[in-house]
MIMI-345642 format. One record per residue: residue in three letters; x, y, z of N, C-alpha, C in turn. Coordinates in steps of 0.05 Angstrom, whole numbers, plus 5000, padded with zeros to 4 digits. Each point is the difference from the previous one (the first is absolute). Last residue first. Layout:
N
ALAXYZXYZXYZ...
//
This chain:
84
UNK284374079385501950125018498050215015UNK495649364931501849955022501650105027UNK490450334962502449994987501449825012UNK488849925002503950205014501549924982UNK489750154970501749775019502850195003UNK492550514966498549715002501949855022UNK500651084993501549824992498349765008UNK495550924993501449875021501349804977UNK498850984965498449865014501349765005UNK504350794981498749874964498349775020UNK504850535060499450094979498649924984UNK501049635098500850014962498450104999UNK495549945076502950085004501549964977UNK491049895013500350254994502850025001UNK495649205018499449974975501650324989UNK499349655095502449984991500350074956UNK494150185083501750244990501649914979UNK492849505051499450194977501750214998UNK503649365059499149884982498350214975UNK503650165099502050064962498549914982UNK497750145112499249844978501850134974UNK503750335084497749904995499849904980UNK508850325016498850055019497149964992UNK509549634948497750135005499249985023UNK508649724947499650065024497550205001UNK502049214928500950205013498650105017UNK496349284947502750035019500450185014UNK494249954929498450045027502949975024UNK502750074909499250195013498350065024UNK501849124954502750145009499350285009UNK493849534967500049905021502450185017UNK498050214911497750175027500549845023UNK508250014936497149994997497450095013UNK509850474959498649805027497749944989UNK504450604945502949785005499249855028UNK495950814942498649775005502149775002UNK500350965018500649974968500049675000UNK499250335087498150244984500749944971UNK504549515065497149905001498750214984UNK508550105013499749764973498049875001UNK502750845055499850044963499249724986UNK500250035088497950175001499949954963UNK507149665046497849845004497350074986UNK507750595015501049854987497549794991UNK499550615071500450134967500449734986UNK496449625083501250225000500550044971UNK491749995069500949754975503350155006UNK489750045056502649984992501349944990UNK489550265009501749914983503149995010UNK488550075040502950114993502349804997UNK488150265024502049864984502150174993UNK494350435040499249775019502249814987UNK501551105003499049774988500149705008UNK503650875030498349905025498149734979UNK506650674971501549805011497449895022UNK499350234887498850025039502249915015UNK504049994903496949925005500250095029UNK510249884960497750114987496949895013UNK511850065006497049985010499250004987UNK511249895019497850044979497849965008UNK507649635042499750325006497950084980UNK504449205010502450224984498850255015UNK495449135000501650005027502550124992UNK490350254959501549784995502350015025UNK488650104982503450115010501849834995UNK488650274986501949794985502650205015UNK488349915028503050125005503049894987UNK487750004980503149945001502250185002UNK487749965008503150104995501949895008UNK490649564957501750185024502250084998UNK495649724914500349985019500650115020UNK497950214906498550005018499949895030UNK504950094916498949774997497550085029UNK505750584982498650024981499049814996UNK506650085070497750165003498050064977UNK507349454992498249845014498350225011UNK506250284948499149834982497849765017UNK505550715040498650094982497949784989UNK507449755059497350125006498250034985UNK507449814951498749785016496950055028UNK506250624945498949884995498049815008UNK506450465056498150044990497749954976UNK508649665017498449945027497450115004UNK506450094923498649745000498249985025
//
């Protein structure tokens, strides 16, 4: 998933992203301007669309997220949140 998510924003054309999770997992530049901390767990239920984009600007980023957040699901962003 961690790579994905790079992926999927290096084909959108943006700058490079660094995605980690706090297990130990990488993926993108480590000198990328934007970067991701999430952990496994977090990672899976934002990549199979169980956040919204506000909820994803949440998390623990290092510069602007905002044009990343459309790349992080799989099946593209979630409109509104879930409860839980």
């Amino acid at each position: 998933m961690v790579g994905a998510i790079v992926g999927r924003s290096a084909d959108a054309g943006l700058a490079p992203l660094r995605v980690v999770t706090i297990e130990g997992d990488a993926a993108g530049p480590d000198d990328a301007p934007v970067r991701l901390e999430i952990s496994r767990h977090e990672l899976l239920r934002a990549a199979f669309g169980r956040r919204s984009p506000e909820q994803l600007g949440a998390y623990a980023w290092v510069g602007d997220p905002t044009p990343y957040l459309a790349h992080v699901a799989v099946f593209g962003p979630r409109q509104s949140p879930l409860v839980d």
